[in-house]
C-alpha positions in Angstrom: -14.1 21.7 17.3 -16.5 19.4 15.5 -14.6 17.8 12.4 -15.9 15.5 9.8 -13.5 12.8 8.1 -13.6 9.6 6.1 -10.7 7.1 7.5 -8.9 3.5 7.5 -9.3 1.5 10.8 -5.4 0.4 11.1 -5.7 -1.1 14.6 -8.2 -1.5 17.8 -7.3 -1.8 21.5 -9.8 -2.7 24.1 -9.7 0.4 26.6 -11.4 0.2 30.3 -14.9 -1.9 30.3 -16.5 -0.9 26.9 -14.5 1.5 25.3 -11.8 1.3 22.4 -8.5 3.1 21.2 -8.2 3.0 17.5 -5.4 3.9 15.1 -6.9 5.3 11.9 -5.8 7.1 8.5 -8.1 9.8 7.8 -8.4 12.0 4.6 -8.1 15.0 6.7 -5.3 14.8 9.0 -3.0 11.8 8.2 -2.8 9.0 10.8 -4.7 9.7 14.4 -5.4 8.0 17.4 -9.2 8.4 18.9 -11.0 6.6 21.7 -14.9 5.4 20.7 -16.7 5.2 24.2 -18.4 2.5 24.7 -17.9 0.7 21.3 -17.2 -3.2 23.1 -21.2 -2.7 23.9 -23.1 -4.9 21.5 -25.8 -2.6 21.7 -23.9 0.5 20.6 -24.8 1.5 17.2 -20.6 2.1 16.6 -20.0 -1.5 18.1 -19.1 -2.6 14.4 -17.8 0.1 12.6 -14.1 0.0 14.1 -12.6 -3.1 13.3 -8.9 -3.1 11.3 -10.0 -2.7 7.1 -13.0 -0.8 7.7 -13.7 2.6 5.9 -15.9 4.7 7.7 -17.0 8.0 7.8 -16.8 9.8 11.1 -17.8 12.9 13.3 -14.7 14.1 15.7 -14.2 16.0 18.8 -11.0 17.3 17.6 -9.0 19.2 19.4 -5.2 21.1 19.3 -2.7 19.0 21.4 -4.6 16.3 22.1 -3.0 12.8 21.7 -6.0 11.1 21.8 -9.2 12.8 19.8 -13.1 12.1 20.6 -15.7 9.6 18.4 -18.5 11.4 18.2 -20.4 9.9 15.7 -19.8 7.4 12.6 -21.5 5.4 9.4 -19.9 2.1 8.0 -18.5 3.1 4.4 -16.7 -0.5 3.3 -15.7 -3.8 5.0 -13.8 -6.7 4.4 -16.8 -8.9 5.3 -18.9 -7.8 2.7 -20.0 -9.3 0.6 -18.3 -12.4 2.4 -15.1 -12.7 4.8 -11.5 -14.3 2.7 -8.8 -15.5 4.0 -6.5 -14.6 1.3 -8.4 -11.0 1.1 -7.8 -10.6 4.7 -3.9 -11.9 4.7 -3.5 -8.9 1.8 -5.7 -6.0 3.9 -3.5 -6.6 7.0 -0.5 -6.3 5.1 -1.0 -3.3 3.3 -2.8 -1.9 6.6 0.1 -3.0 8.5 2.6 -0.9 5.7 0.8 2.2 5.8 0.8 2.1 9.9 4.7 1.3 10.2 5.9 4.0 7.4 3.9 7.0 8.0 4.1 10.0 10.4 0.9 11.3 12.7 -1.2 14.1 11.9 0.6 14.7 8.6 -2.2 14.8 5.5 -1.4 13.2 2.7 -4.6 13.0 0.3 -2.6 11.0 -2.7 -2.2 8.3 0.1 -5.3 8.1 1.7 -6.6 8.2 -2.1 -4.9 5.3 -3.0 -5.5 3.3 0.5 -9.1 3.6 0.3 -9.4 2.8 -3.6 -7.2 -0.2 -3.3 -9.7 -1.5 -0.3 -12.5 -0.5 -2.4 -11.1 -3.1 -4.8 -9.9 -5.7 -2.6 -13.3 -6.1 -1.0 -14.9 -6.9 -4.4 -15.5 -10.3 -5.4 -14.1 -10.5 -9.0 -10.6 -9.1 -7.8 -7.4 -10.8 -8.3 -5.9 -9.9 -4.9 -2.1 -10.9 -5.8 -2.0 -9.0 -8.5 -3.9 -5.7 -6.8 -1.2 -6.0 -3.9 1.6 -5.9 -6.3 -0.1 -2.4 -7.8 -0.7 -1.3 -4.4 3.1 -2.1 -3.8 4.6 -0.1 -6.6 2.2 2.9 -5.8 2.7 3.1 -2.6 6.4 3.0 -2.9 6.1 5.8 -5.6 3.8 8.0 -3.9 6.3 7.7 -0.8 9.0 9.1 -3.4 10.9 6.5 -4.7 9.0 5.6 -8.4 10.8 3.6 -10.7 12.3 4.4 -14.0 10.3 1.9 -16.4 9.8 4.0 -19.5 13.8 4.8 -19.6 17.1 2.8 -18.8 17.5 4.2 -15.2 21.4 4.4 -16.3 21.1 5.4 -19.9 17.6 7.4 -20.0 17.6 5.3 -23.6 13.8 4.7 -24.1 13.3 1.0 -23.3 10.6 0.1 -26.0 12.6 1.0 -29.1 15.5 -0.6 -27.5 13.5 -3.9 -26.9 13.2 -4.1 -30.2 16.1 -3.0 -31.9 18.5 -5.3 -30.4 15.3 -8.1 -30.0 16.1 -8.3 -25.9 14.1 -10.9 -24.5 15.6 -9.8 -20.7 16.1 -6.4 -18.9 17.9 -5.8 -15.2 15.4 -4.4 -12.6 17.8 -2.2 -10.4 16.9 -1.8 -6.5 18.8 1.1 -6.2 18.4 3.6 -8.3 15.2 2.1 -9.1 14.0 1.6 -12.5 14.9 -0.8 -15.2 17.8 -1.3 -17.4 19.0 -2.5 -20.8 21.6 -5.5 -19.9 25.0 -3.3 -21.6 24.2 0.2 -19.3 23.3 -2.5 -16.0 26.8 -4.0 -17.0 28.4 -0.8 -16.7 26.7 0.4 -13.6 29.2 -1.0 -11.2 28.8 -0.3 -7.4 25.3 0.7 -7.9 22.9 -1.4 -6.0 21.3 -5.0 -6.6 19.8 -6.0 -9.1 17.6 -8.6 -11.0 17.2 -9.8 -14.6 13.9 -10.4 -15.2 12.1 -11.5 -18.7 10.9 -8.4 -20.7 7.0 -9.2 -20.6 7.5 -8.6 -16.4 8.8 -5.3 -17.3 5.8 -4.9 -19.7 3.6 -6.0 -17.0 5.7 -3.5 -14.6 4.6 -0.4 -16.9 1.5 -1.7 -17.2 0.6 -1.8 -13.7 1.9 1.8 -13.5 -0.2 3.0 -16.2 -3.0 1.1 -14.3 -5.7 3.1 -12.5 -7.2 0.1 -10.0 -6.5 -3.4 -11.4 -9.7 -5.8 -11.4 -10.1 -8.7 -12.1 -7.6 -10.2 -14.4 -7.0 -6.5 -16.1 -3.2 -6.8 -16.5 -2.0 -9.8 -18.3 -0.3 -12.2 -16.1 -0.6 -15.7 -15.2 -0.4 -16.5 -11.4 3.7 -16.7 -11.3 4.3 -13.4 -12.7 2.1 -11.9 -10.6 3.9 -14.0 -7.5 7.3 -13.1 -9.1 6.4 -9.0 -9.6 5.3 -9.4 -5.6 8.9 -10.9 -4.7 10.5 -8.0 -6.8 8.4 -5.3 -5.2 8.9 -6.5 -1.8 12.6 -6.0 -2.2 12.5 -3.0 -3.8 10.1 -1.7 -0.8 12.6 -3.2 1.6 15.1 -1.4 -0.1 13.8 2.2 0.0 11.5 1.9 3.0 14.3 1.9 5.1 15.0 5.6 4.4 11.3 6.6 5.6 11.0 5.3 9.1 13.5 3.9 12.2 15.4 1.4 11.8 12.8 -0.4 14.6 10.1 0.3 12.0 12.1 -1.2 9.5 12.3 -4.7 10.5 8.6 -4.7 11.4 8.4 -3.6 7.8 10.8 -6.3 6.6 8.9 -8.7 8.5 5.4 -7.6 6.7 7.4 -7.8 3.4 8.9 -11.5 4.1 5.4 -12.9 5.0 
């Protein structure tokens, strides 16, 4: 069956003479595994469409039971090396492409995913893009999409509204909780015992926290935060992946994950 499909290169191996295995995440069908014949040949017109980051749209031989599915065709959609190549783009790309190819399952759709893959590429390959700060959203999505978004409207112990609070008892700190996730005025955090770890954080991260949420695709400088926020809102989400990642995929998977999150 001929199938049609826009997809995430995750990762290339070099197969035979001139041929390549590639790991994608398609809109259609989740994560899959095809082989492109003959794509190490310079003068193949698909030569440069399946390197790790790129978005392209593709024609399939799919079929039932295969492992492996057949490149048939293909056009060049979005690349990290346009308009020019970054380092600290590319250290981002391969850790978010890294995240989506250690935590998710084969030929399982998932549209909201994919959705949010390709638009956070779309953004990290643009020029005027703060790149920490569009990890960080990417973080807290992903996280949530996988099932485990956190309270930020309501104490996560309470379910007090937070912004009322904030300013009836003039709070200049809340607890971020790892587990239940959400945040927490500092008197129901107190009382939480045995729950899991948490962090006291100023209020205008947890501001920032919602707004991020609220946030459609961050550009630019579009959520107020200087650069240490934005480093200190990465270190928070990393451990609050860490924390609830590990009930998604193997514990193998896991500390590849960890290791990703740690970098």
């Amino acid at each position: 069956m001929i199938v049609k499909t826009r997809a995430v290169i995750l990762r290339e191996t070099r197969y035979r003479d001139q041929s390549k295995i590639c790991l994608l995440y398609t809109r259609e069908f989740g994560k899959m595994s095809v082989i492109v014949k003959g794509a190490r040949n310079p003068k193949n017109r698909l030569s440069s469409l399946f390197n790790p980051g790129n978005v392209v749209d593709l024609v399939l031989y799919k079929r039932d039971g295969r492992d492996i599915q057949l490149v048939s065709d293909g056009n060049l959609v979005l690349s990290p090396m346009v308009p020019a190549s970054d380092l600290e783009r590319f250290a981002i790309l391969y850790r978010i492409i890294e995240l989506v190819k250690q935590t998710t399952d084969g030929d399982e759709k998932n549209l909201p995913l994919f959705t949010l893959l390709a638009g956070t590429l779309e953004q990290l390959y643009c020029t005027a893009t703060n790149f920490r700060q569009l990890y960080a959203w990417f973080l807290l999505r992903f996280v949530s999409l996988l099932g485990f978004q956190p309270s930020l409207d309501r104490c996560v112990f309470s379910g007090e509204e937070l912004a009322p609070a904030i300013n009836a008892m003039k709070l200049t700190e809340l607890y971020f909780v790892m587990n239940p996730g959400g945040l927490a005025l500092p008197a129901a955090a107190a009382a939480g015992v045995g729950f899991g770890k948490k962090r006291l954080i100023p209020v205008r991260l947890a501001m920032q926290l919602n707004s991020m949420a609220a946030t459609r695709h961050p550009v630019g400088d579009s959520i107020p935060a200087d650069d240490a926020d934005v480093e200190i809102l990465c270190d928070l989400l990393h451990e609050y992946c860490g924390v609830h990642l590990e009930h998604v995929r193997s514990r193998k998977n896991l500390a590849i994950v960890s290791q990703i999150l740690q970098k």
